[in-house]
C-alpha positions in Angstrom: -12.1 1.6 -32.6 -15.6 1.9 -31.5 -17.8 0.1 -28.6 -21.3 0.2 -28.2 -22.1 1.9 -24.7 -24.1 -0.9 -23.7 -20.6 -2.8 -23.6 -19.1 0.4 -21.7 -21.4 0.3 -19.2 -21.2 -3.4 -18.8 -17.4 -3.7 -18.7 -16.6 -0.7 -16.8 -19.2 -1.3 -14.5 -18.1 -4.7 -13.6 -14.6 -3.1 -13.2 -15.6 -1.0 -11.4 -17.2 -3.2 -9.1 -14.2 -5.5 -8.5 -12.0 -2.4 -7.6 -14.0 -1.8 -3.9 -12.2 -4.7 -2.4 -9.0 -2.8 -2.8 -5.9 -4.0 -0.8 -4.9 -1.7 1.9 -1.4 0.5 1.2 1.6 -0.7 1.8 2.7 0.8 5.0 5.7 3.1 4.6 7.7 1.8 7.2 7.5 -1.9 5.5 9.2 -0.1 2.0 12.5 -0.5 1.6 14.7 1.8 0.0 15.6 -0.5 -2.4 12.5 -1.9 -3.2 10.9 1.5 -3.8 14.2 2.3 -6.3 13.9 -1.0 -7.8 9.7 -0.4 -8.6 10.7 3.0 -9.8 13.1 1.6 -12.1 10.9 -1.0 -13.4 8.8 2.1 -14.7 11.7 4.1 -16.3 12.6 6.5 -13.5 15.8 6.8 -12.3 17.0 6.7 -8.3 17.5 10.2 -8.5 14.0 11.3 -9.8 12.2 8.7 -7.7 14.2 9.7 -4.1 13.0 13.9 -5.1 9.1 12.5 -5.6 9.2 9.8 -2.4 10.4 13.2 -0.6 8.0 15.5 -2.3 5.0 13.1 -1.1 6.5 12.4 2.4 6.8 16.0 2.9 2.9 16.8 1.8 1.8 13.7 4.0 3.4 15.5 6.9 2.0 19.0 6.1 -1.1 17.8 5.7 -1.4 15.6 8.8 0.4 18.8 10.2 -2.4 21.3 9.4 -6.0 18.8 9.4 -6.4 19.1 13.3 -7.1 22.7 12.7 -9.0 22.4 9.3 -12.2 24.3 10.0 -13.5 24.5 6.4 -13.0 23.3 3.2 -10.0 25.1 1.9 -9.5 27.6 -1.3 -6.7 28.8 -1.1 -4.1 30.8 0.6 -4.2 34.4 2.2 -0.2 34.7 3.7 0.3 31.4 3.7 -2.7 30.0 5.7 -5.8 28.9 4.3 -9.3 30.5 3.2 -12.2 28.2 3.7 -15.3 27.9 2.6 -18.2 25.4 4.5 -20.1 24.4 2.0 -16.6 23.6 -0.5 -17.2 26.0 -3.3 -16.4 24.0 -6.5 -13.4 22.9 -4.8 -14.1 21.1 -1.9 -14.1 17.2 -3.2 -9.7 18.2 -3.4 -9.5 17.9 0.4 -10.9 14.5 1.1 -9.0 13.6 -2.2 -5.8 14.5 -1.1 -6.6 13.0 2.3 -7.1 9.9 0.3 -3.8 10.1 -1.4 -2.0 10.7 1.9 -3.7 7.2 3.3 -2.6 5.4 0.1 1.1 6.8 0.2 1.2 6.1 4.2 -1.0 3.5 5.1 -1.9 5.6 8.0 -5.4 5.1 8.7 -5.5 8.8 10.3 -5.9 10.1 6.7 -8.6 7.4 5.8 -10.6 8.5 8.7 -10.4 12.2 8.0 -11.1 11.7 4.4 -14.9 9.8 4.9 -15.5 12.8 7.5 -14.6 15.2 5.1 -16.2 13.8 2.5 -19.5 13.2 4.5 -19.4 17.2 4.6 -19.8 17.6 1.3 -23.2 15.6 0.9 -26.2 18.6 1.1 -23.9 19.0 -2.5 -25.7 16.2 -3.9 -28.5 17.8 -4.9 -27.1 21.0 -5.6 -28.2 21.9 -9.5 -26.9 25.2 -10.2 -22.9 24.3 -11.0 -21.4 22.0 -13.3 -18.4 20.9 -10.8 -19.8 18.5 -9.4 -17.6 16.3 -10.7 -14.8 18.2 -9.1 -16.5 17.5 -6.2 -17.5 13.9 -5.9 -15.1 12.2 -8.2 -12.0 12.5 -5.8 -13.6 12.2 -2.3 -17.4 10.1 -3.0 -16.6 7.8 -5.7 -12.7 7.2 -4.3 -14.4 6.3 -1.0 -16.6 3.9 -2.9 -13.9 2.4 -4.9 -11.4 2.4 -1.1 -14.3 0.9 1.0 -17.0 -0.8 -0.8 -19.9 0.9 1.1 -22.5 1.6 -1.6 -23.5 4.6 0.5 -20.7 6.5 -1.7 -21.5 4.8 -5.0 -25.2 6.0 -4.2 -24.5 9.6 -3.6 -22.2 9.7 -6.5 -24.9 8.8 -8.7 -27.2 11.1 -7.5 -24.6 14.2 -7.6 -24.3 13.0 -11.7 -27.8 13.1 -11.8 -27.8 16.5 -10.8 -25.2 17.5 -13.1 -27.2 16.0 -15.7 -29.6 18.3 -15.5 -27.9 21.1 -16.9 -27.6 19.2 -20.0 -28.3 21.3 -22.8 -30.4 19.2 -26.2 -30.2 22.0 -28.4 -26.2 22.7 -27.9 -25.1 19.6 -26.7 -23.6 20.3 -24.1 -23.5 21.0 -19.9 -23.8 24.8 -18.9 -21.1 25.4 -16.8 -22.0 28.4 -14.9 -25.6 29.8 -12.9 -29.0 28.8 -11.4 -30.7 26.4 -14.4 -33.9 29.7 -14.4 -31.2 32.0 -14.9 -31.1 33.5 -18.3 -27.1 34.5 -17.4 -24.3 32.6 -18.9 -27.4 30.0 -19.6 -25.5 29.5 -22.8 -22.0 29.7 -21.7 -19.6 26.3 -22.2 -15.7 26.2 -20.4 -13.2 23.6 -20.5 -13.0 22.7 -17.2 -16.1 20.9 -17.8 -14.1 18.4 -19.5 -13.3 16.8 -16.4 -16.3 16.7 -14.7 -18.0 14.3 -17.4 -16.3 11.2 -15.3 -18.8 11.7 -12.7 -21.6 10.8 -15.7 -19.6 8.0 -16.8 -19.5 6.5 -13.2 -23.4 7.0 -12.8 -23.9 5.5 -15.6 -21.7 2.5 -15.2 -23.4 2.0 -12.0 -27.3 2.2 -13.3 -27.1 0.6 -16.8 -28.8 4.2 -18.0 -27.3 5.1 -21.3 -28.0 8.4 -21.0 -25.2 9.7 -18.4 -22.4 8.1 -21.3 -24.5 9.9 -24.0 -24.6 13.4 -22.2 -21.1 13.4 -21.5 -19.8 12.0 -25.1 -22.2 14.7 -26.8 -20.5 17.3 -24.8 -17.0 16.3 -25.0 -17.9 16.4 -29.0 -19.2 19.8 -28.7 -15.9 20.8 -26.9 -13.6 18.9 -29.5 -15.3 20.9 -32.1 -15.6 24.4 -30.7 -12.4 24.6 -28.8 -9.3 23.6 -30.0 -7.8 25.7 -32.6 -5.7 24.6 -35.4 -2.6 24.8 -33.4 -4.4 22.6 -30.5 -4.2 25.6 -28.3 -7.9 26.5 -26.4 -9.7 29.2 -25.4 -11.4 29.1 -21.9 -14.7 29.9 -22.8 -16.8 29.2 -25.7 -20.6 30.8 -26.1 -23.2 29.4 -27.9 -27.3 30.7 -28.3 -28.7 28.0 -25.8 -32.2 28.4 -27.4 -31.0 27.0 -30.5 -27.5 25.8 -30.4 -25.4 27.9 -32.9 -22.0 28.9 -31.9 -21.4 32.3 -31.0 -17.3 32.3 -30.5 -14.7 32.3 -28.2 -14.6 33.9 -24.8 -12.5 34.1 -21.4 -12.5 34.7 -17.4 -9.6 33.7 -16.2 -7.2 33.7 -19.6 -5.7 37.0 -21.2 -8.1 37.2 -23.7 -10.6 35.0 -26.0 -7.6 34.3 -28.4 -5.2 33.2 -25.8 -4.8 30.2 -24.0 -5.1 30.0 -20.1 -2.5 26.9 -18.9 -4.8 25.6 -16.8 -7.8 25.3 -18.5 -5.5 23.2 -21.2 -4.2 21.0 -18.8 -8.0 20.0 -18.1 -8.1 19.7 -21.4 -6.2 17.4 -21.9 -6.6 15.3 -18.6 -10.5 15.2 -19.5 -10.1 14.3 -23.3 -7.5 11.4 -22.1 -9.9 10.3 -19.4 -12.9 10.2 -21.6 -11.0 7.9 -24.2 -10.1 5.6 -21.7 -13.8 5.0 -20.9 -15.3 4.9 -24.0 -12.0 3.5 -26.5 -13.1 6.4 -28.9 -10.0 7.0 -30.5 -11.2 11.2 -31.5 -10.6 12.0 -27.9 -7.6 10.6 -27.9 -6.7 12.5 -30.8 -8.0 15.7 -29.3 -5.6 14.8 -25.9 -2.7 14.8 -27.8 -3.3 17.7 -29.7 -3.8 20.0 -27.0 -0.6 18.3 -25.3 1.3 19.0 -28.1 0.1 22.6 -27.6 1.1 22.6 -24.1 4.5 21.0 -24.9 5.4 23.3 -27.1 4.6 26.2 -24.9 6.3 24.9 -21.5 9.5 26.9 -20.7 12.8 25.0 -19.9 12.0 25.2 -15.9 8.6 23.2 -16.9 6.6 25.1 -14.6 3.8 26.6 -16.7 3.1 30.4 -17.4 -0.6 31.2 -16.4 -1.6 31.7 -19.9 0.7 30.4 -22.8 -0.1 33.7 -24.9 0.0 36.3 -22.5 2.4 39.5 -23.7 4.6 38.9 -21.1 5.1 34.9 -21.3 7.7 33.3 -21.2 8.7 35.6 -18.6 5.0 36.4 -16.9 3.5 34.6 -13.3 3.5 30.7 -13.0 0.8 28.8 -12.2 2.1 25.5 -10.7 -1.3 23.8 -10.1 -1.4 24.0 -14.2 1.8 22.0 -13.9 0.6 19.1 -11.6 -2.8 18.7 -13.7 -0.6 18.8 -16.7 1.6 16.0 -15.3 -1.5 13.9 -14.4 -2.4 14.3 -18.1 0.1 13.7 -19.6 1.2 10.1 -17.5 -2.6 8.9 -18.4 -1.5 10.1 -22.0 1.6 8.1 -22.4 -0.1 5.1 -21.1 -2.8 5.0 -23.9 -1.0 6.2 -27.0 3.1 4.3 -26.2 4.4 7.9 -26.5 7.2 8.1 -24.1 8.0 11.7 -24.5 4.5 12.4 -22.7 5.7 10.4 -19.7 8.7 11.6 -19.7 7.9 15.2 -19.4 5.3 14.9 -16.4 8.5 13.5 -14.7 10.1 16.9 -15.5 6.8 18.8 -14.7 6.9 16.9 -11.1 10.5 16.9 -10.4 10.5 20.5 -11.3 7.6 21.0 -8.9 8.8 19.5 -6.4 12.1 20.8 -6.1 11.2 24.9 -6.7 7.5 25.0 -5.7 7.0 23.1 -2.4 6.8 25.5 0.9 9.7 23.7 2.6 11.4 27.3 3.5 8.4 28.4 5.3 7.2 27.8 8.8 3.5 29.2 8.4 2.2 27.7 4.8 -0.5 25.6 5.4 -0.2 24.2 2.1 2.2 22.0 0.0 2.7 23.5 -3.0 3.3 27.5 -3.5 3.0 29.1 -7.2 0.0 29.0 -8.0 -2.2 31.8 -10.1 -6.1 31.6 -9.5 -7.4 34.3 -11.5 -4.8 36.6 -13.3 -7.5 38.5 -14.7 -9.1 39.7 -11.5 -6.0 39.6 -9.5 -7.5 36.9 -7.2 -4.9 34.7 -6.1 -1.4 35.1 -7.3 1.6 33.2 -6.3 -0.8 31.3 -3.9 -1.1 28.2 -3.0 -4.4 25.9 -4.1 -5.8 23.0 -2.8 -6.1 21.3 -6.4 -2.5 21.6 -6.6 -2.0 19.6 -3.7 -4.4 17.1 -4.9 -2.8 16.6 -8.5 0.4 16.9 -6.9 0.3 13.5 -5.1 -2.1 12.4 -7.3 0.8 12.6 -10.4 3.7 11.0 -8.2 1.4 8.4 -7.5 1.4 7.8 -11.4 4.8 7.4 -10.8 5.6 5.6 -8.1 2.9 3.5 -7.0 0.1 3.3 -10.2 -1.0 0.1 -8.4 -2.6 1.9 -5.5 -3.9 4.9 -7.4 -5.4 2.4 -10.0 -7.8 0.9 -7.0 -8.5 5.0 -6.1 -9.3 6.3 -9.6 -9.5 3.4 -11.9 -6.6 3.5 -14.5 -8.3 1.3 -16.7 -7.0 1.2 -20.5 -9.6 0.0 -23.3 
């Protein structure tokens, strides 16, 4: 199928624009036991499954209206149990406000709506920041979820001009969006990662907000530069790919934070797959679609029988090497999105193993001084930063993935679930 991206930006943008007069959650208190079982079971999942996640997500809701009185930063993860910040949020800062924002729409409890615009305020000097590509990461869950919440086109606006930062770091020549470094710096200036995959939805939402074609065309000219560089024949990715970024031509395969340039680092596929689904859904081209379900097939095939994820599917050590849960509640994002737009139930049906799993052998329940929700988590195996931590995007995609589950309705109005 193919649509013209005039149409795209028409249709989406006029979604888009109905979504801001979103109804307010439900309030817990109002849902009964067996209304919540019976809308679970409306979408396949048994009592059983549905009673683990409700407790899963009341359980983060507490933590985290536990610990944000004494939030003095944005967080990045977990020294013993309690928090690192950073002030400015890093690359990771837009998680905090989001999972703020997913609290509010599992609760109803304004507290979490209130935190999340100040929090999310914070992160505005970022707007204009040019030398990363996550600003995505950034704005998508805390500005353009606070546009799509509220309505005030004070978010919308500052979402727009974060993508039009990122755009600037648009490569012609290579097609693509230079992930790392300062735009006059010569380092890395031709260095592409996968995690850029999910930061194009920031340039989709610009440019379903402006009418300008060329926020679509930047991000579907890299997302085709990724499909055609990264995955390998088995659908398994490297994290790093390198090309000349005076002229274009592919150098090869590379990694930071996998085992090696040949191996495959479980995170980096779950954004894979999550950005490749996400991209489809905005633009109905069916080759990222196929390239989602490639790489999930990958992933599938690579998840142990626990379903928590190794940190790198081809490490020596794997099947029996560290976890990395926060690749598991990406993954599960992914792959709920994924069952929606290709009527594979198998897809759906492991993220509610990935999830379940997660939250019954990853959550900090036994401890009285985590900070955080979910434990397990592997920053960088390579540099020994961060092992069996805990991470705030893990929290985020957490909540964000039983949403998928048990309330799509609300999540819908927060990050716009839209099929083509």
């Amino acid at each position: 199928m193919t649509i013209s991206r005039r149409a795209v930006l028409a249709t989406a943008g006029g979604a888009a624009a109905v979504r801001t007069s979103a109804p307010r959650p439900a309030q817990a208190q109002a849902q009964t036991q067996t209304q919540a079982q019976a809308r679970a079971r409306a979408g396949g999942v048994a009592d059983a499954d549905a009673d683990i996640l409700r407790a899963a997500a009341d359980y983060a809701a507490d933590k985290v209206r536990a610990v944000a009185p004494r939030m003095s930063g944005f967080p990045l993860a977990t020294k013993y149990e309690k928090w690192v910040y950073s002030q400015n949020g890093d690359w990771v800062g837009g998680f905090w406000p989001g999972t703020l924002w997913m609290c509010w729409l599992h609760t109803g409890d304004d507290q979490f709506r209130t935190l999340a615009l100040d929090w999310a305020q914070r992160l505005a000097p970022r707007r204009t920041d040019t030398t990363t590509h996550d600003l995505g990461f950034l704005f998508t869950p805390s500005w353009v979820t606070a546009w799509r919440l509220t309505g005030d086109t004070a978010w919308r606006d500052g979402a727009v001009q974060a993508a039009d930062s990122l755009s600037r770091r648009y490569n012609p020549r290579g097609r693509f969006l230079r992930a790392w470094g300062a735009l006059e710096d010569p380092a890395n200036a031709g260095r592409v990662i996968i995690d850029t995959m999910m930061n194009l939805d920031l340039l989709v939402f610009a440019g379903q907000q402006t009418g300008q074609d060329r926020y679509l065309d930047i991000a579907v000219a890299h997302a085709d530069t990724t499909r055609r560089l990264f995955p390998r024949p088995d659908g398994s990715t490297p994290h790093v790919f390198d090309l000349d970024p005076a002229t274009g031509t592919p150098l090869g395969p590379g990694t930071v934070q996998g085992y090696s340039p040949a191996s495959c680092w479980s995170r980096g596929q779950a954004w894979g797959i999550y950005g490749f689904t996400t991209l489809y859904r905005r633009t109905a081209h069916t080759r990222f679609l196929d390239t989602a379900a490639r790489l999930a097939d990958y992933a599938l095939s690579a998840l142990t029988p626990d379903h928590i994820p190794v940190w790198d599917y081809r490490a020596p050590q794997q099947p029996h090497d560290i976890k990395d849960a926060s690749a598991g509640a990406v993954m599960a994002c992914a792959l709920t999105d994924l069952a929606t737009a290709t009527g594979r139930t198998h897809y759906r049906t492991t993220a509610l193993k990935i999830l379940t799993a997660l939250a019954r052998t990853c959550l900090t329940r036994t401890s009285t001084r985590a900070d955080a929700v979910l434990a397990r988590c592997t920053r960088n195996r390579p540099a020994e930063d961060g092992i069996e931590v805990s991470l705030p995007y893990a929290d985020y995609y957490l909540l964000e993935g039983i949403l998928r589950i048990l309330n799509p309705h609300h999540l819908d109005h927060a990050i716009d679930l839209t099929q083509p």
